[in-house]
N, C-alpha and C positions, 0 to 999 in steps of 0.2 A: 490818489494816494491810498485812501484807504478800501480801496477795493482791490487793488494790488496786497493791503498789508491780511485784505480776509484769503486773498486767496494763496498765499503764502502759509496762513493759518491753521488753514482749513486743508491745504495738500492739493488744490483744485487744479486737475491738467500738470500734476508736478510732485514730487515728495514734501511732505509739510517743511516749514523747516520757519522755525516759531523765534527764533535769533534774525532774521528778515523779516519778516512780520511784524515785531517789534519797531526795528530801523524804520518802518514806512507809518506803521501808527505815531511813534514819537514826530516824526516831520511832520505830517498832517495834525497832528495835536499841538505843535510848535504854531502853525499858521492858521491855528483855530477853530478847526475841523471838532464840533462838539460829540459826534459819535466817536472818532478816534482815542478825544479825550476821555472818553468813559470805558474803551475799552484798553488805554493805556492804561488807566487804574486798575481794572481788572485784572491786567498782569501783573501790576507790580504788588497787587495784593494776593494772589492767589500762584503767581508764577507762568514762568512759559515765556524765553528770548531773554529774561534778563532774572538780575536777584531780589527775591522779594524786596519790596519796600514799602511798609504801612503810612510811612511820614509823605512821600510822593505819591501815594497811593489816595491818600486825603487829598494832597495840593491837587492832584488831576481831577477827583470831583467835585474840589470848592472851584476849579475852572469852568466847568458843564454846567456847576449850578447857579455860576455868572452868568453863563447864556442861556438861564433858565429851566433847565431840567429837571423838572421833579425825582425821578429816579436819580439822580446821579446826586441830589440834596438830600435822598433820604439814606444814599448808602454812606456818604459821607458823616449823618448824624448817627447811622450804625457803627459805623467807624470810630467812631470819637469816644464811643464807650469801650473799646475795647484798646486801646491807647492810653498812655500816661501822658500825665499837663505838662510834661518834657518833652515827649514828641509833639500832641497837640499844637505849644507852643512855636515849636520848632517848624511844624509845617506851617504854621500860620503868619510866619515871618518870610517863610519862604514863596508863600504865596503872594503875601504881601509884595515882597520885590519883583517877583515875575509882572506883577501888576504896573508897577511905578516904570519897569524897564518897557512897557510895552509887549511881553511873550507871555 
């Protein structure tokens, strides 16, 4: 899946087209694909297939940094400074439940 979602990304053998690329990294980041989750965050933080989002943009690498990725723990604690304790909050509940539900 997530080779499907770089090459969608990236245009390889095809037009880019970053609204598919997104669909195949969020499914591969669903079933726990730790590179997909890091660069799901990367979209929903910086853009590209879907609309920013800072608060999923944290939940996706406090998920990478459950499966131990240093880079995805360090952009996550860069993140959190530039965040209010409302979102912080808010992702960390959210994470929370993704947890308790098993995704």
């Amino acid at each position: 899946m997530v080779a499907l979602a770089d090459l969608y990304r990236r245009g390889t053998g095809r037009r880019s087209d970053a609204a598919r690329a997104f669909e195949w990294y969020q499914r591969a980041a669903k079933a726990g694909n730790v590179i997909a989750q890091m660069n799901l965050s990367e979209i929903y933080l910086n853009g590209g297939g879907t609309k920013l989002d800072r608060i999923l943009a944290w939940v996706w690498f406090d998920s990478a940094t459950k499966q131990g990725e240093d880079w995805a723990r360090d952009q996550r604690i860069a993140l959190e400074k530039s965040i209010s304790a409302a979102q912080l909050a808010k992702a960390r509940k959210i994470s929370k439940m993704a947890l308790l539900s098993g995704k």
